[in-house]
N, C-alpha and C positions, 0 to 999 in steps of 0.2 A: 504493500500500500504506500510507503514513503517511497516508493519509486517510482509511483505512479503520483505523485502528488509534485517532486522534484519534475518529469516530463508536464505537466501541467503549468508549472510554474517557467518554466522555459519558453512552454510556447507562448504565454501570456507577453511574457518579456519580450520576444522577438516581435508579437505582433504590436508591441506599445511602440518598438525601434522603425518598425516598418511604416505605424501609423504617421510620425515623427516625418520621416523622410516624407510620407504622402503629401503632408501640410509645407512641407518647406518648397515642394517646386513650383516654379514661376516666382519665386522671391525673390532679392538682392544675395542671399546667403552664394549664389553663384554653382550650388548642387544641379548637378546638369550639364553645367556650362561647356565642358569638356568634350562632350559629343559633336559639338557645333564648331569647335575648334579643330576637329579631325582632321587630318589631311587625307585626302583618297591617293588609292597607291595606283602607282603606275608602274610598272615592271615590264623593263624591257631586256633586252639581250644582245650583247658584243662584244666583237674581239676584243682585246686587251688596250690593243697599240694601233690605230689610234682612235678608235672609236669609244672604247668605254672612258679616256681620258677625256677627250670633248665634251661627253656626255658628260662628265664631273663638273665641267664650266657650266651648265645651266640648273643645278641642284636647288640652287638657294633661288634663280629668276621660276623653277615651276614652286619651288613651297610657297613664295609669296602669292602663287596663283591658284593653290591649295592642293597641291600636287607632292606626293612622296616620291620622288624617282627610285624606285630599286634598280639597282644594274648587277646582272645574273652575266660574269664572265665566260666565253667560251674559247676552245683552240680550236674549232674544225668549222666546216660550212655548211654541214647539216644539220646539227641540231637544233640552233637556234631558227631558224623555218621551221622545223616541228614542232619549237614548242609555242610557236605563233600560232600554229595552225591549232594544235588541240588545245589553246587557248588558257595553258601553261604563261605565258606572256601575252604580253596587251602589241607588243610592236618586237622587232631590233634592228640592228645596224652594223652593217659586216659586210655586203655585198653591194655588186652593182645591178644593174637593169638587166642587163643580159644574161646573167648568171640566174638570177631571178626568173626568169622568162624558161630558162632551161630545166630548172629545179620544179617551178611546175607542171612543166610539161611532161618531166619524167617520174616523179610523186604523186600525181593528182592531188597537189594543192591549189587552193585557189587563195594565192596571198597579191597583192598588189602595195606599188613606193606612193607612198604620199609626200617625199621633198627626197629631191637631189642637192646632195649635203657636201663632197669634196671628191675631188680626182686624186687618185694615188698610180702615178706613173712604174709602171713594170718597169724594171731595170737588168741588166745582166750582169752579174758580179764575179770578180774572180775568183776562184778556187787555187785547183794548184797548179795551172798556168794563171799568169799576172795580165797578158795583154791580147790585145783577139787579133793582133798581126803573126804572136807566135802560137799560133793554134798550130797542132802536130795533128797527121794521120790519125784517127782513127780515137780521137777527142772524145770525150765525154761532157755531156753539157743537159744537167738536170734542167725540167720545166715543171709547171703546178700537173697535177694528173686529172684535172676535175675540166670538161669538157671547152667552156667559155674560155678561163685562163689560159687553157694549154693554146687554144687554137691564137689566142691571143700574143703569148710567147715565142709559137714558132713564126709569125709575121714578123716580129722585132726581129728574131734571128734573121729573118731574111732580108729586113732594111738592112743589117748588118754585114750582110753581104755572103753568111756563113750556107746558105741553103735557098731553094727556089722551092717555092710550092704553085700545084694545079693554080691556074690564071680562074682568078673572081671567088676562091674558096672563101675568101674572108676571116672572120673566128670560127667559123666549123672546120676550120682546118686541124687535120690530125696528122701523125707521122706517116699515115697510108699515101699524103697527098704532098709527099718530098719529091718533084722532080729531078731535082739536082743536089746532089750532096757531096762535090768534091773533095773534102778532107773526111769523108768515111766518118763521118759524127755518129756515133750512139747516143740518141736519146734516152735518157733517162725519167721517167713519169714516177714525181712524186708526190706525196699529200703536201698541199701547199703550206703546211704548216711546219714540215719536216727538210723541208729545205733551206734554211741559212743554216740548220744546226748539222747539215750534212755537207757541204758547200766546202770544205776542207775536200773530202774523195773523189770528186769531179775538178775538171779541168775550169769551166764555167758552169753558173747557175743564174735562172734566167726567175726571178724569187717578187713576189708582189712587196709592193712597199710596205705594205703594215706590218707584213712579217722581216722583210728586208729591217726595220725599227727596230724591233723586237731583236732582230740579232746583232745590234748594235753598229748598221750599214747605213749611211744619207745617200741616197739617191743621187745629188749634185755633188758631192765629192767622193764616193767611191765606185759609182757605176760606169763601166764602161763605157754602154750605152744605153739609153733610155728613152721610153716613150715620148713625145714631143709637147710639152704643155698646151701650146697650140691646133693640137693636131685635131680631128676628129676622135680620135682616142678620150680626149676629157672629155667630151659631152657625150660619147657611145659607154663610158666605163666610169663614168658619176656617180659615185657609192648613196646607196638611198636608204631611207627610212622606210621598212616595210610593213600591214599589218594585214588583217584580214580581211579579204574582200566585204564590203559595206559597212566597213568599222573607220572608212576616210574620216568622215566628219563627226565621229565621238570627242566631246569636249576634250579629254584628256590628251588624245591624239594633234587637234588643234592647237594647244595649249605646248605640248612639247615640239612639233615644228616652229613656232610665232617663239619660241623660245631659242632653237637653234639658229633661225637665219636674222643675225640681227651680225652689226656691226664688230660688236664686242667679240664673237667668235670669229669671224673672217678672220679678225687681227690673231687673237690667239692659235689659229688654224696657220696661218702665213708665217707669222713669227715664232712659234714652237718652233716647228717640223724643217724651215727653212728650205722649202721647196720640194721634199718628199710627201707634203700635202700640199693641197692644193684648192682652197676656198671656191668655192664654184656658185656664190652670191655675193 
């Protein structure tokens, strides 16, 4: 019976605490307030270098816009479109248009850019020859293995003068479509992410700028050759902000482009990277 009389008495007391609180909301006491202060989360996904750094410059311009940015780091260029797509994340930023375009095609996803944010010029770097006039028979020269890049990498090889490929292939160019390959080059197809940390056992590596960063390379002082800032290349390989189709104009997604393309980044985009990015607003 006194244990039943102690649970009686408890409940009594919790319901006089609950009544308490009932009376106190919509007062000045500020019980409440904190809900309405929330920030709603945004969660997006990217590379390290230089994407989820950029994205660190607009943190504080989406809080004041009542925005939590989470940025959920990745190393590869699949995952982050999956986890857009199952809705794992709200957007990211890691890719270009074209890459984009191919990854849906062969996933069946249906993800779409809503802002072209900066140009990262493909470069070829040395390995363990130093210069592309002393290129030897039968050379080795790694490229990214993921479809867009690759076909993108062996074009620059060919400005370079190292190889011809089939006339009008464009980026769908693969090593099937070497016409001419006078110093007997082996291509090398690797995960783009694995190639500056490999770039030592090949002669050249032909390595995207983000990861090129990442392995401690600038594009204007250590690349042999590179893609032309000018060229069609910036505005064909403008790394974008992707989300899920019909999720364009969700506040938070508005909120985080109106955040990137302002003046403040261009500057930090141009001046960081010092010409291994490349502002494209």
């Amino acid at each position: 019976m006194k244990k039943w009389n102690k649970v009686i008495r408890f409940s009594l007391l919790g319901a006089a605490i609950l009544g308490l609180a009932a009376c106190g909301k919509g007062t000045d006491s500020g019980v409440g307030s904190s809900d309405k202060n929330e920030l709603e989360v945004l969660k997006i996904g990217a590379t390290s270098t230089p994407h989820a750094e950029i994205l660190e410059q607009v943190k504080t311009d989406l809080k004041e816009k009542g925005y939590d940015l989470e940025i959920t780091v990745f190393d590869d260029y699949v995952l982050p479109n999956l986890a857009v797509e199952d809705g794992s994340l709200d957007a990211n930023f890691f890719q270009h248009q074209p890459y984009l375009e191919k990854f849906n095609e062969e996933n069946n996803t249906n993800l779409v850019s809503v802002a072209k944010v900066h140009f990262e010029p493909l470069g070829i770097y040395p390995g363990k020859t130093k210069d592309l006039t002393e290129i030897a028979e039968g050379a080795q020269i790694s490229i990214p293995n993921d479809s867009t890049n690759g076909g993108r990498a062996l074009l620059l090889l060919q400005a370079a003068g190292l190889i011809e490929l089939k006339e009008g292939v464009g980026i769908s160019a693969t090593v099937n479509d070497i016409t001419k390959n006078d110093y007997k080059i082996e291509i090398v197809e690797l995960e783009a992410a694995q190639l500056p940390r490999s770039v030592g056992d090949v002669d050249f590596s032909v390595i995207n700028a983000n990861y090129a960063l990442e392995g401690g390379f600038n594009v204007e002082k250590d690349a042999l050759k590179a893609e032309d800032k000018s060229s069609d290349a910036a505005e064909t390989f403008g790394n974008v902000i992707a989300v899920r189709s019909g999720e364009e104009n969700e506040s938070k997604i508005t909120a985080l482009v109106e955040a990137l393309k302002t003046d403040k980044i261009s500057k930090f985009i141009n001046d960081h990277y010092e010409g291994s990015v490349i502002s494209l607003f």
